[in-house]
C-alpha positions in Angstrom: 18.7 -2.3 15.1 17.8 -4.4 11.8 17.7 -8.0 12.2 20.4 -10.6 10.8 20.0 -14.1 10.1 22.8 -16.4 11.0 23.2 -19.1 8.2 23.2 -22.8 10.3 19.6 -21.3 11.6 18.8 -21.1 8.3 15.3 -19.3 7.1 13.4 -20.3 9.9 14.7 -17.4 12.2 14.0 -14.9 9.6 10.8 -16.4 9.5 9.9 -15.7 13.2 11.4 -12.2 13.0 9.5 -11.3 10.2 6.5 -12.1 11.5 7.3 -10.6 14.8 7.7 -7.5 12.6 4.8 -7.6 10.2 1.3 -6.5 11.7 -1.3 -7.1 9.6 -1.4 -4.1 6.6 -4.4 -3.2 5.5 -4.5 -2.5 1.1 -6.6 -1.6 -0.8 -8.4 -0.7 2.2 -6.6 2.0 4.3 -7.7 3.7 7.5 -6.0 5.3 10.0 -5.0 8.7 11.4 -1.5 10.4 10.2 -0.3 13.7 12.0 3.4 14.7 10.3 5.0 18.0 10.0 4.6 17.8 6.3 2.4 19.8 4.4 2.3 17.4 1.6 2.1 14.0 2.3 2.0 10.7 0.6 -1.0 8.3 1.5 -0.9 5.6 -0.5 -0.8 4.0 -4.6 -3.1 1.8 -6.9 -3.0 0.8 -10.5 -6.3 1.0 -12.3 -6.7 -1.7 -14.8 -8.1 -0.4 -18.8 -10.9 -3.1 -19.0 -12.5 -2.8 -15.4 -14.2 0.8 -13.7 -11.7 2.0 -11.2 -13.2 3.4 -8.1 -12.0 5.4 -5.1 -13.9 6.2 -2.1 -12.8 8.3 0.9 -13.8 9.3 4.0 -11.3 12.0 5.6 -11.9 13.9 8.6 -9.6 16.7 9.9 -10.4 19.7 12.2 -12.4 23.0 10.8 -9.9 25.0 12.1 -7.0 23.9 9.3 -9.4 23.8 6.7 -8.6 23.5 4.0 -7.1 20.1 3.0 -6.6 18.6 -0.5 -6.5 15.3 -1.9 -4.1 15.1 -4.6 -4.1 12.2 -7.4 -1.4 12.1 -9.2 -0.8 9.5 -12.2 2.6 8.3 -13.6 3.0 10.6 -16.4 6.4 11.6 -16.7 5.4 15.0 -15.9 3.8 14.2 -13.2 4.4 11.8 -10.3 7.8 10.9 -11.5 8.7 14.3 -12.4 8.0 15.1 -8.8 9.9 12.0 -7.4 12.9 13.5 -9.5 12.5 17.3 -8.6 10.9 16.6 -5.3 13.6 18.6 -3.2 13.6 21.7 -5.2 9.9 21.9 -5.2 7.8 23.6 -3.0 4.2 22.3 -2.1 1.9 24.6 -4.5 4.7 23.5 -6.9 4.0 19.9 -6.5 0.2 20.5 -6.4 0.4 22.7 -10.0 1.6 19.7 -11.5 -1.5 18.4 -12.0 -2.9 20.0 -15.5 -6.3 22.0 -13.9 -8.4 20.7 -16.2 -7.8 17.4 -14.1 -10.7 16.2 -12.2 -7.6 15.1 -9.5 -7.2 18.2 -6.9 -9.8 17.8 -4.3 -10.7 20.5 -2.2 -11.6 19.2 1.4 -14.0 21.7 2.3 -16.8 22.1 -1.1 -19.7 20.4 -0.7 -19.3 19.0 -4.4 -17.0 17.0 -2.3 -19.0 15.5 0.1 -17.9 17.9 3.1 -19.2 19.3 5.6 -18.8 20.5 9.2 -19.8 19.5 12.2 -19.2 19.5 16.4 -17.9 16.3 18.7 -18.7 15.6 22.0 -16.3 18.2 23.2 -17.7 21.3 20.8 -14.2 20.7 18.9 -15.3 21.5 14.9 -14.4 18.8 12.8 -14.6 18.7 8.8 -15.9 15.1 7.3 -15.6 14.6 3.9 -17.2 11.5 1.8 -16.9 10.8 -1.6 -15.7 9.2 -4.4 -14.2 9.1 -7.7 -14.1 6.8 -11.4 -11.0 5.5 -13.0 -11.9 4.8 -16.8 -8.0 4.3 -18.4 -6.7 3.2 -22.0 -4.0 1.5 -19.9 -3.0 0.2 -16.9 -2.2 3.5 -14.9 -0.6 4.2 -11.1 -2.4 6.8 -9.4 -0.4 7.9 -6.0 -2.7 9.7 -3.7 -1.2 12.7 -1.8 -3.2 14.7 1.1 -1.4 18.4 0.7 -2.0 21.8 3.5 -0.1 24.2 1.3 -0.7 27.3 3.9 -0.5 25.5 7.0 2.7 25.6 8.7 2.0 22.9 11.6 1.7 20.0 8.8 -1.4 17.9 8.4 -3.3 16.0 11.1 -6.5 13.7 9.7 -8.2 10.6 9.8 -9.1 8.5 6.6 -11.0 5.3 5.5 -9.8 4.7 1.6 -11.1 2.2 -0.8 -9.7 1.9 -4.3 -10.8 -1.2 -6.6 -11.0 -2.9 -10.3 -14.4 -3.8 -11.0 -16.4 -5.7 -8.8 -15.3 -9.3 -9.1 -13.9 -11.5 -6.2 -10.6 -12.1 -8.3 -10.3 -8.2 -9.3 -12.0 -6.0 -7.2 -9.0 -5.2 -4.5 -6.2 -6.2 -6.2 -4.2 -3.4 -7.9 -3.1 -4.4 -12.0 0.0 -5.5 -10.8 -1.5 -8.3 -8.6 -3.9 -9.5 -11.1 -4.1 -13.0 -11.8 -2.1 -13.9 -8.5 -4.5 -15.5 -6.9 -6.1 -17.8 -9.4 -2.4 -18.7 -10.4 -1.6 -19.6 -7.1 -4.7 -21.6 -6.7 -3.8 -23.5 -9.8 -0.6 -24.8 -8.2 -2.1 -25.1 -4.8 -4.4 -28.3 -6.5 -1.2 -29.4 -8.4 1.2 -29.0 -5.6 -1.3 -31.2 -3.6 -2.1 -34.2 -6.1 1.8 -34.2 -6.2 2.2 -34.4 -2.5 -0.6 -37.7 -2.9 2.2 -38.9 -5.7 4.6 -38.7 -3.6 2.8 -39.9 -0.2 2.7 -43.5 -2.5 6.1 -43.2 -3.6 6.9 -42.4 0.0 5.3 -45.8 1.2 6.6 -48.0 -1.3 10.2 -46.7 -0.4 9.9 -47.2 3.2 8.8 -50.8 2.5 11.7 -51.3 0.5 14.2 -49.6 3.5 15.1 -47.2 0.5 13.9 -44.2 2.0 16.9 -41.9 1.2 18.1 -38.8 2.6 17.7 -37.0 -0.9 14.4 -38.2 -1.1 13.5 -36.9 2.5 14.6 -33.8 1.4 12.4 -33.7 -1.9 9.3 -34.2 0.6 10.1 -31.6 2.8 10.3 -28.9 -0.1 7.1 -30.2 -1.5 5.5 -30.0 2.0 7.1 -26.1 2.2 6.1 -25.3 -1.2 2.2 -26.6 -0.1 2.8 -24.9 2.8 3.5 -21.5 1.2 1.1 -22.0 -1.5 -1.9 -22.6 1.1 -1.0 -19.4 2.9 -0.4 -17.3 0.3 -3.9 -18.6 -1.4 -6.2 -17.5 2.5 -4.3 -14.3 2.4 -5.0 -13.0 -1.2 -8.6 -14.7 -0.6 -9.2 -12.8 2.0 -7.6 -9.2 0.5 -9.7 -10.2 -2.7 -13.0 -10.5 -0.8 -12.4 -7.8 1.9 -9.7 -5.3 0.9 -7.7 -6.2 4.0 -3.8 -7.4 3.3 -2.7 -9.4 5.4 1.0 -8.7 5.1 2.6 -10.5 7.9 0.7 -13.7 6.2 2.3 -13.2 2.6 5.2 -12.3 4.4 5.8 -15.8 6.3 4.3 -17.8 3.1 7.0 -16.4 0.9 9.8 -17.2 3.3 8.8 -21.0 3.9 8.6 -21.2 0.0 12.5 -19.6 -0.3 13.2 -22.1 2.8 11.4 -25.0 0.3 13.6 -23.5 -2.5 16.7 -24.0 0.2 16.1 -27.3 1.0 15.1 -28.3 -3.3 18.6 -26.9 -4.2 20.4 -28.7 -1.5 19.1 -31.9 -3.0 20.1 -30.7 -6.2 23.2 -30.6 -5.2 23.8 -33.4 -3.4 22.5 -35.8 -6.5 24.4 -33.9 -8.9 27.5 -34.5 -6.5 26.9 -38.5 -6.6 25.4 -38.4 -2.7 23.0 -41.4 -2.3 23.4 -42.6 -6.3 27.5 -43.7 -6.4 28.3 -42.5 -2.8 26.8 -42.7 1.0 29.2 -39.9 2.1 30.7 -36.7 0.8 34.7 -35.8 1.9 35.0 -32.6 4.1 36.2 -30.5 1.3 33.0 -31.4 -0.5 30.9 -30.3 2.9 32.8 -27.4 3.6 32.1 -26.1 0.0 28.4 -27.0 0.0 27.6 -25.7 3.5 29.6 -22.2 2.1 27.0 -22.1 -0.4 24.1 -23.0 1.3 24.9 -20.2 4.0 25.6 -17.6 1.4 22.2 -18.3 -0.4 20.2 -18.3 3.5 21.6 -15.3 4.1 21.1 -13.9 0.6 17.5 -14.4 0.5 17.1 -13.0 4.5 19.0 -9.9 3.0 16.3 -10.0 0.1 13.7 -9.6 2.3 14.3 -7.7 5.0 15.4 -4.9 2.1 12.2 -4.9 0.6 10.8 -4.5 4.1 12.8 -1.5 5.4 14.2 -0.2 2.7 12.1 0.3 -0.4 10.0 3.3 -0.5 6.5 2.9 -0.9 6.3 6.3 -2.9 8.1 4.6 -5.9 6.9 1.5 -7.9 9.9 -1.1 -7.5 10.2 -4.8 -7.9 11.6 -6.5 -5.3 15.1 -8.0 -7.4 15.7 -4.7 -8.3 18.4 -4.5 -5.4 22.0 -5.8 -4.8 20.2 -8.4 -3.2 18.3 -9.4 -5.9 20.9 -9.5 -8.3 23.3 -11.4 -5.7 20.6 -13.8 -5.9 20.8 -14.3 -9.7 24.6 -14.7 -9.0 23.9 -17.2 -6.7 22.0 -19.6 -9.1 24.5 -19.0 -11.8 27.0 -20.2 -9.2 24.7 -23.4 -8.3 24.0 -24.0 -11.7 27.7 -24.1 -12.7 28.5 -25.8 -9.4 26.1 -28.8 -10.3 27.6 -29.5 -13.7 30.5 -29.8 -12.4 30.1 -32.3 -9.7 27.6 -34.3 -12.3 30.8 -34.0 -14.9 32.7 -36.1 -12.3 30.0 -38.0 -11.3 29.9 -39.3 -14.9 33.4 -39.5 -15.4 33.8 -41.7 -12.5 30.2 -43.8 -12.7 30.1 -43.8 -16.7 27.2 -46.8 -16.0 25.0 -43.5 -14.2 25.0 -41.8 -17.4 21.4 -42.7 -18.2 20.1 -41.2 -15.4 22.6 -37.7 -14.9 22.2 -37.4 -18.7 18.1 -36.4 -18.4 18.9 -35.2 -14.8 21.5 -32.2 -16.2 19.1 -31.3 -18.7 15.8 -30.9 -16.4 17.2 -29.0 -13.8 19.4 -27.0 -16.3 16.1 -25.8 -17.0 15.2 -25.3 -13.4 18.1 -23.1 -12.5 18.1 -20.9 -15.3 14.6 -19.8 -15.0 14.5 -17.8 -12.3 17.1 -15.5 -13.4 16.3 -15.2 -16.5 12.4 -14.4 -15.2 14.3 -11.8 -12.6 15.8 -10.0 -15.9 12.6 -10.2 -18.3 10.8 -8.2 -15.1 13.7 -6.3 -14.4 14.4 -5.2 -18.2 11.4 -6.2 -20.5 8.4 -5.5 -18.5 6.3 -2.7 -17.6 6.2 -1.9 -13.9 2.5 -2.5 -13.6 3.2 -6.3 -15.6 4.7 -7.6 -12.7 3.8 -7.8 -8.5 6.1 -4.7 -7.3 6.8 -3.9 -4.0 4.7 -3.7 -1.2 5.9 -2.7 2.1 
């Protein structure tokens, strides 16, 4: 049963529920051991980046007696992993594996010794094959390789174990990150130090207020979306640290660090609102219509961004390379701040109209956060429309 987020909680319950759902991933480190009845299987995907040496390493063990495995590495040429995405159904596995032109260093054979394999006996004289190895990436572009482990003649499906690397170069800021992540961290970083000589800004600010017993509501709110943004920020910068210097995701991390910034975002907009609607500038109190029409659209954007999430989580397949507002979610979420932004002029029209001696301050306050709501829809539709999938941070669940 999928989760659902009731609006007056507001993010925070999608925040324990995520977390409560998201163990810690590992990428672009993976391990583990996959049995499926498949005899072509998808492991896992990595863009290679032009300037740096692409490297993957393996270690894949299955038993001797299914021999013989193949590691598949399939790139997204339209005639390949696409084309197989597309036709996927109708082909059959030595279909899918011919794909890949044969002069292709990119069909491994899990049994050659060129490969690294061998055989050998456990504890309980069960014959196992162990293969280790690697392989270069040197690219004119930014390309997605998707690795597939494939059994073509077995009829049970496949049954191994694996340890996969697959890096950039061999810098802390590159070396794990796929093409699409690159930058991330240092960019996050960068606001990290802003966010928190802001947060001293407005610590002073804070104080002088206080003194003066004018220590608003609309100001309180401003803090506490700094302090979320910080927040998010300072989790989102140990997590990528940590997957930049070890290869280790840790997903449920990123996953509660983007949901306290969208709760941030929540609480910034509500603000927004409120000073665009006259609260705490010409008026201590709004009328019921008023709060019945803001808490409508405060509850519609909560459970908008919950939906957001929770799609990407369950719903997007890992096989294809998506970005996250590419979903009726994502584009109900561009709806949403076109609504907002419309909904703010309005109430600062009247607030004008009605307080023309406020003008000085709505007239610079309309055109700043103009700004503010506009650009995040218009960045949703540059990625969705202008960019190249490995530009921007896709999907990862």
């Amino acid at each position: 049963m999928k989760p659902t987020c009731p609006a007056p909680i507001g993010l925070l319950a999608c925040i324990l529920v995520q977390v409560l759902l998201m163990a810690t991933g590992d990428a672009k480190i993976i391990r583990g051991h996959l049995t499926t009845a498949s005899n072509f299987q998808f492991v896992d995907r990595f863009c290679f980046q032009p300037d740096e040496e692409g490297s993957l390493q393996y270690e894949i063990k299955y038993k001797a007696a299914d021999c013989c495995y193949k590691l598949l590495m399939f790139n997204d040429e339209p005639g390949q992993w696409p084309y197989i995405r597309e036709h996927g159904q109708a082909l059959s596995c030595g279909e899918k594996k011919e794909v890949i032109p044969g002069a292709e260093n990119a069909k491994l054979t899990l049994q050659d010794p060129y490969n690294g394999c061998q055989r050998y006996n456990d504890s309980d004289g069960v014959e196992y094959m162990l293969c280790t190895g690697g392989r270069s990436f040197e690219t004119v572009r930014a390309r997605w390789w998707f690795l597939v482990m494939s059994n073509c003649y077995s009829d049970d499906g496949i049954d191994f174990e694996f340890h996969i690397t697959m890096t950039n170069g061999v810098k802390l800021w590159d070396k794990h990150f796929s093409a699409d992540e690159r930058y991330i961290l240092e960019t996050d970083m960068t606001f990290l130090f802003v966010y928190f000589a802001m947060l001293l800004i407005t610590a002073y600010f804070t104080k002088i207020l206080a003194d003066r017993n004018l220590l608003h509501s609309t100001y309180k709110l401003f803090i506490w979306s700094m302090l979320a943004e910080f927040s998010s920020l300072l989790l989102l910068t140990i997590a990528l640290g940590k997957y930049g210097s070890t290869g280790v995701r840790m997903h449920g991390l990123e996953v509660l660090a983007n949901l306290i910034g969208a709760a941030g975002i929540l609480v910034f907009i509500l603000m927004i609102v409120l000073l665009g609607k006259g609260f705490t500038v010409t008026r201590g109190t709004l009328s019921k219509t008023s709060f019945m029409k803001l808490a409508t659209f405060m509850t519609m954007y909560t459970i908008t961004y919950c939906i957001l999430y929770i799609y990407e989580e369950t719903m997007f397949d890992p096989r294809d390379v998506l970005y996250k507002y590419e979903s009726v979610a994502g584009y109900g979420l561009i709806g949403l701040f076109f609504i907002g932004f419309l909904w703010t002029y309005y109430a600062i029209f009247f607030s004008i109209k009605n307080y023309p001696e406020k003008v000085s301050f709505y007239v610079p306050f309309g055109f700043i956060f103009a700004l503010w709501w506009l650009a995040t829809p218009m960045t949703i539709f540059i990625c969705n429309h202008a960019l190249d999938a490995w530009v921007r941070l896709v999907s990862i669940s």
